[in-house]
N, C-alpha and C positions, 0 to 999 in steps of 0.2 A: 605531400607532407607539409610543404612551406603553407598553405590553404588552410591546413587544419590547426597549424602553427598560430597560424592570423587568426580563427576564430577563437580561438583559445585565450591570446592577449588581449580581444575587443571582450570578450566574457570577464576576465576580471578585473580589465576599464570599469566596468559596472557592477564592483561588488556591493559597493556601496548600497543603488540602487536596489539591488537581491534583498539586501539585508531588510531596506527600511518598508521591502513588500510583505516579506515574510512576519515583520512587525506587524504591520498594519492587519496582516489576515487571523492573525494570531489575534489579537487585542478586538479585532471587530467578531470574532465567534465569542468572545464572552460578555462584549460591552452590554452594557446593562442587567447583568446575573449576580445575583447576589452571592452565590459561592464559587462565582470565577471560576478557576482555573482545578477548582475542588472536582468538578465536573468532569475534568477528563479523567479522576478517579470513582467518582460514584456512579456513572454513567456505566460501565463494562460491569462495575460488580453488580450494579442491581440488574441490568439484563443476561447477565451469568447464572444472578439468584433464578429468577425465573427459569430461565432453559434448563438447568440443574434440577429445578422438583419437577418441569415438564417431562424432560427425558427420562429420567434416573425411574419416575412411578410407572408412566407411561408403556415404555420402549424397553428400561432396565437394560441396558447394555451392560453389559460385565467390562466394565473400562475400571480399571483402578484410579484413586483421587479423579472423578469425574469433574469433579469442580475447575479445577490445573487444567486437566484434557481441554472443557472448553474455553476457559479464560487464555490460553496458551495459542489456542487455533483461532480463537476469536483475534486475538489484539493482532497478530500478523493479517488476517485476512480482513480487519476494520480498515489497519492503514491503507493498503491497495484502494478500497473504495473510497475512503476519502479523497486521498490524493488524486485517483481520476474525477471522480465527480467535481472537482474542482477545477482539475484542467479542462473537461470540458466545456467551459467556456471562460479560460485564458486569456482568449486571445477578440473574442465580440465581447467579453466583461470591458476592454482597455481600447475599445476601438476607440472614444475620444483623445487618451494622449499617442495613439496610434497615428493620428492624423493631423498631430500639430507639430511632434517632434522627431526624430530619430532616435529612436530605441530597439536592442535587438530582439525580435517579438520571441525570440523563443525564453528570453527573462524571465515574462508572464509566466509560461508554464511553469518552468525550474523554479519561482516562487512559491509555486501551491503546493509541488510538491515537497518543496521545502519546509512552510506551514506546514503541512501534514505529518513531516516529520515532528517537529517541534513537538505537537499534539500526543505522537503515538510516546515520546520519549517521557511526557505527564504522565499517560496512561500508565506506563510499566511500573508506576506507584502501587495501580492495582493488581498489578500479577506479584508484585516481591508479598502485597500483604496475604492473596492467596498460600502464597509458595511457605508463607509464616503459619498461619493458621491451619493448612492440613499436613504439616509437618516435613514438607518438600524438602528433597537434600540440597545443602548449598555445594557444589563440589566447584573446581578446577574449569570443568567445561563449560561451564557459563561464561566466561572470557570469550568462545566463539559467538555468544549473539551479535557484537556489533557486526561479522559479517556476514552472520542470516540476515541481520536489519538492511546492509549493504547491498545485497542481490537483491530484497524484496523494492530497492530503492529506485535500481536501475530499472528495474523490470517495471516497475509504476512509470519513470520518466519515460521509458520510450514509448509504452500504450498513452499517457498523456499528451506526450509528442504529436502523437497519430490522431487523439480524437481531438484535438484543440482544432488540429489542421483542418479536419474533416466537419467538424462543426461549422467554419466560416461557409462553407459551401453546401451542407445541407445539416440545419435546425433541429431536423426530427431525432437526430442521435442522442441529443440530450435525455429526449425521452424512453426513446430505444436501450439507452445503456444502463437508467436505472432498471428498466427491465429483465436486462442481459446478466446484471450481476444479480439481482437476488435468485434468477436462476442457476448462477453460477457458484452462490452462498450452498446453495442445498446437494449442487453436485462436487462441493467439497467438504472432506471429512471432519465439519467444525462438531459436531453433536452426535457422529456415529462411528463407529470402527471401520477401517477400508476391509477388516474380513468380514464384512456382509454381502460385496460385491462379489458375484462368480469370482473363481481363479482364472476360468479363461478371457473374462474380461477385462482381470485387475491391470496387465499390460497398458492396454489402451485407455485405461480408466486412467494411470498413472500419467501417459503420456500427453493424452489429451487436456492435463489441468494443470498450468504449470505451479500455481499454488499450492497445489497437494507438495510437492518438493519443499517449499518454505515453510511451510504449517509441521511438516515432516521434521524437518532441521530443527525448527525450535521446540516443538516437542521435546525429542530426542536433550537437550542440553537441559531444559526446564524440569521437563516432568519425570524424565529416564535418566538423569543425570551420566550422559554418556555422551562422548563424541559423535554425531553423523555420521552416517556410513558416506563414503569417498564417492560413491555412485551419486548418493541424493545431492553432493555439493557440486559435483560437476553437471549435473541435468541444469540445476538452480541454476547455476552460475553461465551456462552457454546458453540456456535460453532467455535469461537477462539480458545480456549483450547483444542474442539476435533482435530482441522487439526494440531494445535502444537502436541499436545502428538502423530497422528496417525504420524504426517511430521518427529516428531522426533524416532519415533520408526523404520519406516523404514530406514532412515538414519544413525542409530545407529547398524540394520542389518544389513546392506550393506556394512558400513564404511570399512572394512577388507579387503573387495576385490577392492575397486579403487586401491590400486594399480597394480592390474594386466591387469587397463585397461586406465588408464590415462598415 
């Protein structure tokens, strides 16, 4: 306890430092755009417009407000891929002040994901102006997003944990993982109903994604103006903690030898 006590105190030794990353990562995705920071709203609506006459002619799913359905599953499962593809590479991004100073490397990461945050918190410009224009109810339960955004937060830090670590020692993940998630984009429910999936598979189907849980929760507040059902917040919420604690444990192994390979 007294261990975890000490990293804790040396963590916000350097909030400071947190902060002026999270600055810098922020400021350098829009540096030279002419409509800044406008971007992290016209960006989801114009690829929403798209998917929305793709799907809706195409596929026709009987989704009520299609448009909310995917601006809703999109912005939770945007930020997750940000925030990794970012972390993954953390920690060989900062190998030079890795090697001149002491700093605690896992900063880097908690940075990106921090950025990331920052980003998805512009974004939800464009889901309030969805939620305005097809008539979405404003109710009560919208007060639980920030701790849908919460679990989807931890759950990103500890998979970021994991691939920043795993990047110093083998490269190819960077390009493996863009892979890993657009297949992952498609086996979760951003553009189709999870009642397409057999019943005897939806189990495992549910199991197997832990984003289907988050996409689920904010759904549920945004689009169904209702509380989450207490199952979908405890799956969220336990398997958040376990990929932080397993992302942070290996990362915490590991940490000693990036420098002999960054």
């Amino acid at each position: 306890m007294k261990k975890f006590i000490g990293k804790f105190q040396r963590f916000l030794a350097f909030d400071e430092l947190l902060k002026q990353l999270i600055i810098r990562d922020v400021k350098l995705k829009y540096r030279r755009s002419y409509l800044g920071y406008l971007w992290s709203i016209l960006n989801p609506l114009m690829l929403m417009m798209v998917l929305v006459i793709v799907f809706s002619n195409i596929f026709r799913f009987d989704i009520p407000n299609f448009p909310l359905y995917m601006i809703a599953g999109q912005t939770i499962f945007n930020f997750m891929v940000e925030a990794t593809n970012m972390s993954v590479w953390s920690i060989t991004g900062n190998a030079a002040l890795l090697k001149k100073t002491y700093v605690p490397k896992y900063i880097f990461t908690v940075s990106k994901v921090g950025s990331s945050l920052v980003n998805l918190v512009f974004s939800l410009g464009a889901l309030v102006l969805v939620m305005i224009f097809t008539g979405a109810e404003f109710t009560w339960n919208l007060l639980f997003f920030p701790i849908v955004i919460l679990q989807v937060f931890i759950f990103s830090l500890g998979l970021g944990l994991f691939l920043a670590a795993a990047t110093v020692f083998f490269r190819d993940i960077q390009y493996l993982w863009g892979v890993f998630v657009s297949m992952w984009m498609y086996l979760t429910p951003l553009f189709y109903p999870v009642s397409i999936i057999p019943q005897e598979y939806q189990e495992i189907y549910k199991t197997a994604n832990p984003m289907y849980w988050y996409v689920e929760q904010f759904r549920d507040i945004v689009l169904y103006a209702r509380f989450p059902e207490i199952n979908s917040i405890y799956m969220g919420s336990g398997l958040a903690l376990l990929i932080l604690v397993l992302g942070a444990w290996y990362f915490n192994k590991k940490q000693d030898e990036f420098i002999l390979y960054i």
